[in-house]
C-alpha positions in Angstrom: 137.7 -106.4 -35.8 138.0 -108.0 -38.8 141.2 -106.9 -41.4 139.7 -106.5 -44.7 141.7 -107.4 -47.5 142.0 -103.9 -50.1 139.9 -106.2 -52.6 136.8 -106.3 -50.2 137.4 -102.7 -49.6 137.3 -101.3 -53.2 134.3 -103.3 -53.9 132.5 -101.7 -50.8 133.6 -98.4 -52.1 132.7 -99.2 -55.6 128.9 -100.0 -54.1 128.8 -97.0 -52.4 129.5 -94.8 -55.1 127.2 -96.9 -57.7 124.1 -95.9 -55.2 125.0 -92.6 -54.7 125.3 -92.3 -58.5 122.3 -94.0 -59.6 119.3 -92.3 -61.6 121.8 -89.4 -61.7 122.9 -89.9 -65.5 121.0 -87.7 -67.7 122.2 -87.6 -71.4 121.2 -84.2 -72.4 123.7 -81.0 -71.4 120.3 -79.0 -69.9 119.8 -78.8 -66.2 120.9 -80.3 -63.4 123.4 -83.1 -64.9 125.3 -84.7 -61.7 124.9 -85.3 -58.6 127.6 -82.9 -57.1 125.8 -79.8 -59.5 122.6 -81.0 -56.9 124.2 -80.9 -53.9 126.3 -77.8 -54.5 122.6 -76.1 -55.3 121.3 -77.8 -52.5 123.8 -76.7 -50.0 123.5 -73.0 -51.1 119.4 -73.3 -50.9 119.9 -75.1 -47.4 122.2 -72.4 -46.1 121.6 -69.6 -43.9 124.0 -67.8 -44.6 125.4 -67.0 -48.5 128.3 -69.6 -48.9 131.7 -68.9 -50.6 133.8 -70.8 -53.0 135.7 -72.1 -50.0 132.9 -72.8 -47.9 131.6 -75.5 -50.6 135.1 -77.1 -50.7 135.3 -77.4 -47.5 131.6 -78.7 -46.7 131.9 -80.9 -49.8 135.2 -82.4 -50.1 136.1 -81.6 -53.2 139.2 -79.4 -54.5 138.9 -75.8 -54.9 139.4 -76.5 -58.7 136.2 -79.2 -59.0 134.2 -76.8 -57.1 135.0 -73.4 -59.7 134.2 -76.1 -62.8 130.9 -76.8 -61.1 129.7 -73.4 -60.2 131.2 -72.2 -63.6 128.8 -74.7 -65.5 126.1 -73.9 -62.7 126.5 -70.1 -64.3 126.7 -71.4 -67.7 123.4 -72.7 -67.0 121.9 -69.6 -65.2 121.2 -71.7 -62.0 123.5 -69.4 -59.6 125.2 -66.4 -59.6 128.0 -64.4 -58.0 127.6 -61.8 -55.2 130.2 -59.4 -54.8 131.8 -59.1 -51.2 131.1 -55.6 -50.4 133.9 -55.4 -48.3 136.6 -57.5 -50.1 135.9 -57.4 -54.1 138.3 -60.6 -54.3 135.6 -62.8 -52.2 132.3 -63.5 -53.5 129.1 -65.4 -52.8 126.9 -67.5 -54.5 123.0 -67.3 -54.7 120.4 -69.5 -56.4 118.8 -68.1 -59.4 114.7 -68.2 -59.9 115.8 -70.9 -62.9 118.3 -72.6 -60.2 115.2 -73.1 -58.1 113.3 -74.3 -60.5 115.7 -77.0 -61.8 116.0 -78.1 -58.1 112.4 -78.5 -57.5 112.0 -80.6 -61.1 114.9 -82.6 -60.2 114.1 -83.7 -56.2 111.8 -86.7 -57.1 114.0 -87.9 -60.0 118.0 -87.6 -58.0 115.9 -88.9 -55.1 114.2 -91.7 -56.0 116.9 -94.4 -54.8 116.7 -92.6 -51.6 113.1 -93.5 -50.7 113.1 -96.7 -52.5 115.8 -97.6 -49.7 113.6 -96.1 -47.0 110.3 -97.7 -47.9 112.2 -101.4 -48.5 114.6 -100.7 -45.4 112.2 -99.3 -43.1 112.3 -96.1 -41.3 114.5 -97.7 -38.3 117.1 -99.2 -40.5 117.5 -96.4 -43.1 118.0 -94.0 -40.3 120.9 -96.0 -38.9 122.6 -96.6 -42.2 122.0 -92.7 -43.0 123.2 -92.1 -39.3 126.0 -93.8 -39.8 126.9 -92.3 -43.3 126.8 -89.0 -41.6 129.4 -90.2 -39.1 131.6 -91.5 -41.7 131.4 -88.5 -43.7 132.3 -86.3 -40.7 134.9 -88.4 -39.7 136.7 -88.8 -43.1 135.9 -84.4 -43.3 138.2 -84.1 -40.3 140.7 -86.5 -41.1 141.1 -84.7 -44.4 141.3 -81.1 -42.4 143.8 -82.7 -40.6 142.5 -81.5 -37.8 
């Protein structure tokens, strides 16, 4: 296997975050205004269960303070809202507004364009490798993380 050089590294990295951040720049402060607002809505919608504050850092990577400035703005917004842990007042989940919803179902096409422009030009065998192999990554880089 091939050593690459931290150069060729960074510049895979840097391409990898360049598509995932694509069509996601919006100039105006209304709506859904970065990719990780969409996926934290999107993981709540896709949920079946409620998910806490600690559940989104954990599924996302992403510290326990970037995760309370995003569903703070998400409030801000009226896209989500807290639930009150009826058992433990300190804990709390967080549900999708009717507004939340609706922000996510005029944002799909737009934050996913890039996706299926890659599918229709890779084809549907290739894009599910690469996507296949994203996942793994992803997983892989969750657990290392976790430590576990």
């Amino acid at each position: 296997m091939k050593d690459y050089h931290w150069t060729e590294m960074i510049e895979k990295m840097q391409d990898i975050r360049l598509f995932s951040s694509l069509h996601i720049r919006r100039s105006k402060n209304e709506g859904i205004t970065s990719s990780q607002e969409l996926d934290l809505l999107s993981r709540i919608v896709l949920s079946d269960t409620p998910l806490t504050p600690h559940d989104l850092c954990s599924s996302m990577g992403l510290s326990k303070s970037a995760v309370s400035r995003l569903i703070e703005n998400l409030e801000k917004k009226k896209f989500l809202y807290k639930e009150s842990n009826p058992t433990d007042k300190r804990s709390y989940s967080l549900l999708i507004t009717k507004k939340g919803n609706e922000e996510l179902n005029l944002t799909y096409a737009y934050y996913l364009e890039p996706i299926y422009w890659l599918r229709r030009v890779l084809g549907d065998d290739s894009f599910e490798s690469l996507t296949t192999k994203i996942k793994e990554a992803n997983e892989l880089l969750l657990k290392e993380k976790g430590g576990n």
